[in-house]
Structure formats: C-alpha cells, structure tokens
N, C-alpha and C positions, 0 to 999 in steps of 0.2 A: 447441611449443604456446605460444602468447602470450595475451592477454587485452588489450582494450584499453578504457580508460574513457572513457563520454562524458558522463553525467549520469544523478543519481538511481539506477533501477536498470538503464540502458540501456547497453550495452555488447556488444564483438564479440571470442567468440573462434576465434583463427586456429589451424586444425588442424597438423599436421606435414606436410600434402599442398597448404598453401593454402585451405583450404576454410573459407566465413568462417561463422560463426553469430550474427547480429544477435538482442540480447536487449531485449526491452519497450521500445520505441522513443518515450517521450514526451521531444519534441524543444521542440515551440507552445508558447508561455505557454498559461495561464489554462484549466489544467483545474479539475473540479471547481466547477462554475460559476462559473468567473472568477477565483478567487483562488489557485490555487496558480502560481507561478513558478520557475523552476528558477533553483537558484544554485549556483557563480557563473553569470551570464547567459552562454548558449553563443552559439559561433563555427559549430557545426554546423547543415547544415540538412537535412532529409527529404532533399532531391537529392544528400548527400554518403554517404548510405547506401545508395542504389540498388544496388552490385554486392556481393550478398552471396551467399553460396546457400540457406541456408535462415532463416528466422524464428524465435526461440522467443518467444512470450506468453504468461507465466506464469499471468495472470487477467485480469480484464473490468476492473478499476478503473482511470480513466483516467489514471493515470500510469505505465500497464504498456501497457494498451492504447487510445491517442488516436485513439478512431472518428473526431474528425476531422482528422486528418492521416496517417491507417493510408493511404499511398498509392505501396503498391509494385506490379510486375507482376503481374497476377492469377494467374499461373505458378507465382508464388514458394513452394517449399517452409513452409507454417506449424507447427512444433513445437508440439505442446498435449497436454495430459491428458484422457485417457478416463475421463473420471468426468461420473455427473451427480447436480446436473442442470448439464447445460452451460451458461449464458450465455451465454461468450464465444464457441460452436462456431455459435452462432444467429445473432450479431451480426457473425460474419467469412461466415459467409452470407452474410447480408445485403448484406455490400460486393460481393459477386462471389468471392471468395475459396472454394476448393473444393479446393488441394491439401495436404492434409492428414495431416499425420503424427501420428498418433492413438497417444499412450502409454500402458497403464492402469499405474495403480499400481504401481509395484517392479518394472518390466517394462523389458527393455531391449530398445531397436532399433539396428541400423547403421543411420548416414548416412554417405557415403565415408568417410573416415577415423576417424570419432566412433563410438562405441559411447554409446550415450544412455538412459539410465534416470531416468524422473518418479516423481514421489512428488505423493501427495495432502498439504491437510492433515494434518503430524505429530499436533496436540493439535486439540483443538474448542475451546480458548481457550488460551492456554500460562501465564496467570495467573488465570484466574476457573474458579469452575466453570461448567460448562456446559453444556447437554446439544444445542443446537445448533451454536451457533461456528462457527466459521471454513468454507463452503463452497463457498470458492472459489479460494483461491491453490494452489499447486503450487511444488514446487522440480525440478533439473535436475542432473543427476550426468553429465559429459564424460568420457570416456577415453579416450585418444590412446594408444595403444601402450602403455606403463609409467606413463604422467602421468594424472592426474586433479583432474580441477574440481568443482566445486560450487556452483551458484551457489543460493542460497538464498532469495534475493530477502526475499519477504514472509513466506515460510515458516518462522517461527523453530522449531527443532528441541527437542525437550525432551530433557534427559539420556538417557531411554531409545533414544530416536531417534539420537541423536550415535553409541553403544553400536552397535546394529545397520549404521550407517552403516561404521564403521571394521572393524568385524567383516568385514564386505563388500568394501569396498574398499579398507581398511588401508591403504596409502602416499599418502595422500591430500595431494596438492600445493598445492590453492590451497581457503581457502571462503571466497566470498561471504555473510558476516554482517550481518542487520540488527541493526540496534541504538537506532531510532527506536520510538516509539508515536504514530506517525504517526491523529490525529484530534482528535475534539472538545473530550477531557478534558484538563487541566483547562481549556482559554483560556477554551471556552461555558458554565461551569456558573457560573451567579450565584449557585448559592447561596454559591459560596466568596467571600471578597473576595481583593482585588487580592495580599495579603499570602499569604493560603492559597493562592491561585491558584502563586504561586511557592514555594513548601514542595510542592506537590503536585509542581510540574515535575518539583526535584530527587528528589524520593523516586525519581518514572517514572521516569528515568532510572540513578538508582544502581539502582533494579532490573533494569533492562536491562544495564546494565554487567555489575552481579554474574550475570546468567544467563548470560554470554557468561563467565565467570569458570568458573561451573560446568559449561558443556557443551563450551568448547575442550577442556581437558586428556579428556575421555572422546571427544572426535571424531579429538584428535590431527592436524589437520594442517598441514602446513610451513611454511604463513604464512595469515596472517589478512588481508582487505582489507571495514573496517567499510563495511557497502555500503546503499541502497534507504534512503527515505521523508527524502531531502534536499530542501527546497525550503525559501522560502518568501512568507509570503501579503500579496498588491497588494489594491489597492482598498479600499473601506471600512471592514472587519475587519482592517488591518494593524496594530493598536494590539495585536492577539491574539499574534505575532509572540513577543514573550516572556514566553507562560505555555503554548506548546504542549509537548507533550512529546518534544519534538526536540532536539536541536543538531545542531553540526557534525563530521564524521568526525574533525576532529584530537582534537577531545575526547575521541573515545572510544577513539580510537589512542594517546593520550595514557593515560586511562586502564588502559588495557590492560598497555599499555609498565610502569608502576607495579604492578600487582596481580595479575596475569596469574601464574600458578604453575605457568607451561609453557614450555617454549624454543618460541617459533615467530616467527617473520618476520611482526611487525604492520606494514602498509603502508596509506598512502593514493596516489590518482593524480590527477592535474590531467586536463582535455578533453585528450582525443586522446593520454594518456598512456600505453606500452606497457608493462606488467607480463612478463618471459618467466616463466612458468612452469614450465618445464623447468630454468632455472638459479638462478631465484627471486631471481631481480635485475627492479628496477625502473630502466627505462632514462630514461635526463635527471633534470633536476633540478627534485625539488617542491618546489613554494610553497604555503605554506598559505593557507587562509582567511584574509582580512584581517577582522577582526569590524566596524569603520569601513565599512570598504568597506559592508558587508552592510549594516548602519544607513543609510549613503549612500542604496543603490539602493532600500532600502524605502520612504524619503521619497521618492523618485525617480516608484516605482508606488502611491503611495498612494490617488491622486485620478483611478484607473482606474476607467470603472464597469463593472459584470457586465452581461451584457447580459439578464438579468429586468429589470434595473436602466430599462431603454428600454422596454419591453414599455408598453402601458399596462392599467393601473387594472383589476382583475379584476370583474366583478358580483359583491355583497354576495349579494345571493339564491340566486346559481346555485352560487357557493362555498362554501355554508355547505349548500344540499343537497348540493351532492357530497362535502365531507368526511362529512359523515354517511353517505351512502353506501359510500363509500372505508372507513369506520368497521365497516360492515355485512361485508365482504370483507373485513378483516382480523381479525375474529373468526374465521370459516371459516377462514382461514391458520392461526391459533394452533391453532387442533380438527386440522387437517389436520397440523400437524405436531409434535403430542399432546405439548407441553411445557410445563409448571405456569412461567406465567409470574406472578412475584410483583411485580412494581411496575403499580398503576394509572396509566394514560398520558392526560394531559389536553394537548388543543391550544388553546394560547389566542386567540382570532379572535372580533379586534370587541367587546373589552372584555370578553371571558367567555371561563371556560375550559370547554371541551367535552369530556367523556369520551369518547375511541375505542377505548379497550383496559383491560378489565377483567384486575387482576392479582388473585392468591389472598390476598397478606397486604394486611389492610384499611389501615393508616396509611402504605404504602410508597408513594410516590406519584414521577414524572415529569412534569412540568410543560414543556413544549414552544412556541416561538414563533417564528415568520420569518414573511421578507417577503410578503402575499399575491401577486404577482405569482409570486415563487420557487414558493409552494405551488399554484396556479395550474398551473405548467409539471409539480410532481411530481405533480398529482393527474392531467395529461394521460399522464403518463408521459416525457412531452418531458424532465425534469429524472428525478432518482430521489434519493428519502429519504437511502438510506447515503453518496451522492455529496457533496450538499447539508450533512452535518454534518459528513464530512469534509475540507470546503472549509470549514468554521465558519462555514455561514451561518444554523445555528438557534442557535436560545440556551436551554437547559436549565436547569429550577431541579431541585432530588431532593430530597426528604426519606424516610429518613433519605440521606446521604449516600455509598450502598453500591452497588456496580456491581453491573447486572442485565443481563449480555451477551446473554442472550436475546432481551431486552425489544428491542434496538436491532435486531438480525438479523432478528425480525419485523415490524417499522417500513419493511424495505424491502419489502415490501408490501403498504405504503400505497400506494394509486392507483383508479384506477376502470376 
C-alpha cells in the first residue's frame, strides 16, 4: 500500500492489488473566486489523473471538490458520505455523475482490495462552541490487508475521536493531518491592525500545532504526514498572504519533530512523491519549501484579476432590494435551524450599513463588506458567501472581537 502526493489535499492511494483511489482533486488555480492557488505551482494536470478506479470527495469546498475542472469519465467510481444534507451528492449530479459509493457514518464498505470506512463531522467546531458547525467535511479510513490509512483532510478529529479511532483500528500506519485554519480570520478582520493581525496568526497556529500534540499520542499512529489547506492567495488580496492562518507543512513537521511526545514518523512529500506505507519509507529525496521562492510567485500572481472582477457594474436599485430580500430568507434559515445566534450582522452597501441578521446579545455586532459585483454573483447563487470569505474577498469588522461560528454557517444562506 503506497500513497502518493500531489497538492493540498489531493492525492492517490495504491492498494496491494493496484487499485488506485484518487483523493479531492483540486488541480486549476483560482478557486474560491479567483484567489486561492496551489503551492508549490503543479506539474500535474486533470489528464494525468484519468486512470484511476475510483474517487473519494471528501466535501463541496472547491479545493476538494473543483466543479470546474471535476472532468473524469462519468463511469468513474465517486467515494462520498451518506449524510445530509448533501451538497456535494446534488452538485456531482448535476455534472452527470451517478456512480456512487454512498458511506454513512462509521460504516464500512469493500472496494476491491480496500475496505473503506467515512466518518462524518468529528466536533461541530473543534475550537469554538457551537451548535451548528462544521456540515459538511467527512474523513476516510483505508484498509488494505494489515495496513491502514486515514486520511483526514479537513476533518480535524478531537481527542475523543483519536480514542475511538485507535480503539477500532489500532495499528494505524499512516494519518493524513490537517494542521491549517484555512479562511478569513485573522487576514479580513480590520478591526485588528496589521500588528494584531500577526499575533493572531501565530496564536492559530500554536493552536493547531498543540491540537496535533494532544490527539497524535491518543490516535497513535506510525507516522504522521501534515496534510490539506496548503495554498496560497493571487490577485488583489495577496497582501493577506501573511496574516492567514496557514503556513507551510515543514513548519508544522518541524514543529512536531520538536514537541511531539510520541515516536512516530513525521514526513512531508513533494508532487508526485511516493510515501510506501507498508514500510513507512518515503521514496526519493524531499526538498522543502523555499519561502523566497513563495514571496517570488506571489509577486508573480498578484496583478491576476477574479473574474467578478470583469463582470460589469451591478444596478444600485435591484441590489439593494434583493439583499434585503436575501435578508428576509435568511431570517427563516436561523428559525429553521433553531440556533440563538448572538452577533448582529450589518452589510455595508453604498455608504450604509444594512441590518440582515439580527443576533440575541445587543452590542455584539459583525460588520460585513465586498465587491458589489462579487455580492451580485452570491446573491444569484452563481458565487456563494462561505466560498467568497474563504477566498478573503469580504472584509470584516467585530466588535467585541469574539468568534460567533454560527453566525458565519448561517451566512451561507445568504442568496435569493
């Protein structure tokens, strides 16, 4: 059983019979309307993936799943979890796609040689409380004869979950750990300055560090490869670049290596790197990240535009009834999915901020702004809210300064 890496969280693992399983395939630049880019810049393209046997798509965000570049045979085996409400099972519809391997929760299926168990959502937030969170990623547990993978993508598992995990599958060979906070906080929030913007990084970060501190030794296994929410952002918001809550895998393999209170085999891999899994050797010789290089290429895609960016000019009048609107429908969403949301949500358009979402505590307030054109496409549905802040093309003010994970899960929908 081998594993081989090609970008972010996409990758293929080879069974003991040959059998390949291609994992969240975002290959194109410029997901997330236009600014995310995979780094380092790949050698691969959609056509060097074509012979696989089956697909796993861990979720709909389009660095798992690239609706536009999703362009395999319509045949093709697709991996997914049985849970809803589905998005992604709607949107691979949509393409023509219908052959479907449907996993529900902690449920295992054969595919030739793999035995495959999905997992929903570990936590409904893994750091905030939350009563709705996270619903939509999924992780993926391989079994090949004695060997066992896990890829965990976006999925971060909490201490309980590690516990259950190894209880279950005990000699657990390889996990695919994320180790990013992959989105808006801190680059978009002005209420911080430039200075807090970078204290906030590192805090995310040591916390993610230290969570991977706390749940290796209870997951236990063999070697670690820090994996998912690598990229980073071209075109007009590249100045965001360093105050996202990202780095690079060495860092966190670095950190690891340091503080880590368990023996296990911390590894990174280059494009088209082979990891065997079975002997827990990684084959050829890695190069790390050049951070130069990274600075390079960001100047490089700086002066890329989005393409809302082309769009032209939205009408003042029709925009401003349809967020209100849009406003109207998203009140119903909060009742419909009966969650005390506490931050008041103000979009500000055309020199005023406009109330769309009433929270329960009176001074907590969210302050919201981007491009009308951008808001244009989310309010058609052409674009979508949680996409758009992930790609940091809103810009946030908070007072007080306190995550409301809710608040944002409900934001996605915003639309008419």
């Amino acid at each position: 059983m081998k594993f081989e890496f090609i970008s972010n969280a996409c990758g293929i693992f080879y069974g003991s019979k040959g059998s390949k399983i291609l994992c969240d395939p975002w290959i194109v630049n410029k997901v997330f309307d236009g600014s995310w880019y995979n780094y380092p810049p790949l050698k691969t393209k959609i056509s060097d993936l074509q012979n696989v046997d089956a697909i796993y798509v861990s979720h709909v965000h389009p660095d798992h799943y690239d609706e536009r570049n999703f362009n395999f045979p319509e045949n093709t085996p697709i991996i997914i979890l049985d849970e809803g409400p589905n998005f992604l099972r709607k949107n691979l519809l949509k393409k023509g796609y219908k052959n479907f391997i449907e996993i529900k929760d902690n449920e295992t299926k054969k595919f030739n040689e793999f035995e495959l168990t999905l997992y929903k959502p570990f936590t409904k937030h893994i750091y905030e409380e939350s009563l709705l969170g996270n619903l939509i990623d999924s992780a993926m547990v391989l079994k090949d004869g004695k060997n066992v993978a896990i890829n965990f993508n976006d999925n971060t598992p909490d201490e309980e979950a590690c516990v259950k995990l190894n209880k279950k599958f005990k000699n657990i060979n390889i996990a695919l750990m994320n180790y990013n906070a992959a989105g808006p906080y801190p680059s978009c929030f002005d209420n911080l300055s430039d200075e807090e913007k970078k204290l906030e990084h590192r805090r995310i970060l040591d916390r993610n560090f230290e969570h991977l501190c706390k749940t290796i030794p209870l997951l236990k296994p063999m070697s670690v490869m820090p994996f998912a929410g690598a990229y980073v952002i071209g075109g007009k918001n590249y100045k965001k670049n360093e105050f996202l809550g990202t780095t690079t895998w060495d860092e966190c393999a670095e950190y690891l290596i340091k503080n880590l209170n368990f023996k296990t085999k911390i590894f990174c891999l280059n494009e088209n790197q082979i990891f065997d899994i079975s002997k827990l050797e990684r084959i050829g010789e890695y190069k790390k990240i050049d951070l130069n290089e990274m600075k390079n290429y960001i100047e490089k895609i700086k002066n890329d535009k989005y393409d809302y960016e082309l769009d032209n000019e939205p009408d003042i009048l029709m925009l401003e009834r349809d967020i209100n609107l849009a406003s109207e429908k998203l009140k119903k969403s909060s009742i419909k999915f009966n969650v005390n949301l506490k931050s008041n949500v103000f979009l500000n358009f055309n020199g005023k901020d406009i109330k769309i979402l009433d929270g329960s505590v009176k001074d907590q307030n969210l302050y919201c702004s981007l491009d009308n054109r951008l808001l244009r496409r989310i309010l058609d549905r052409k674009s979508h809210w949680n996409n758009a802040e992930i790609g940091t093309h809103i810009t946030f003010k908070r007072s007080p300064n306190k995550m409301d994970p809710d608040v944002h899960t409900i934001m996605s929908f915003f639309h008419i």
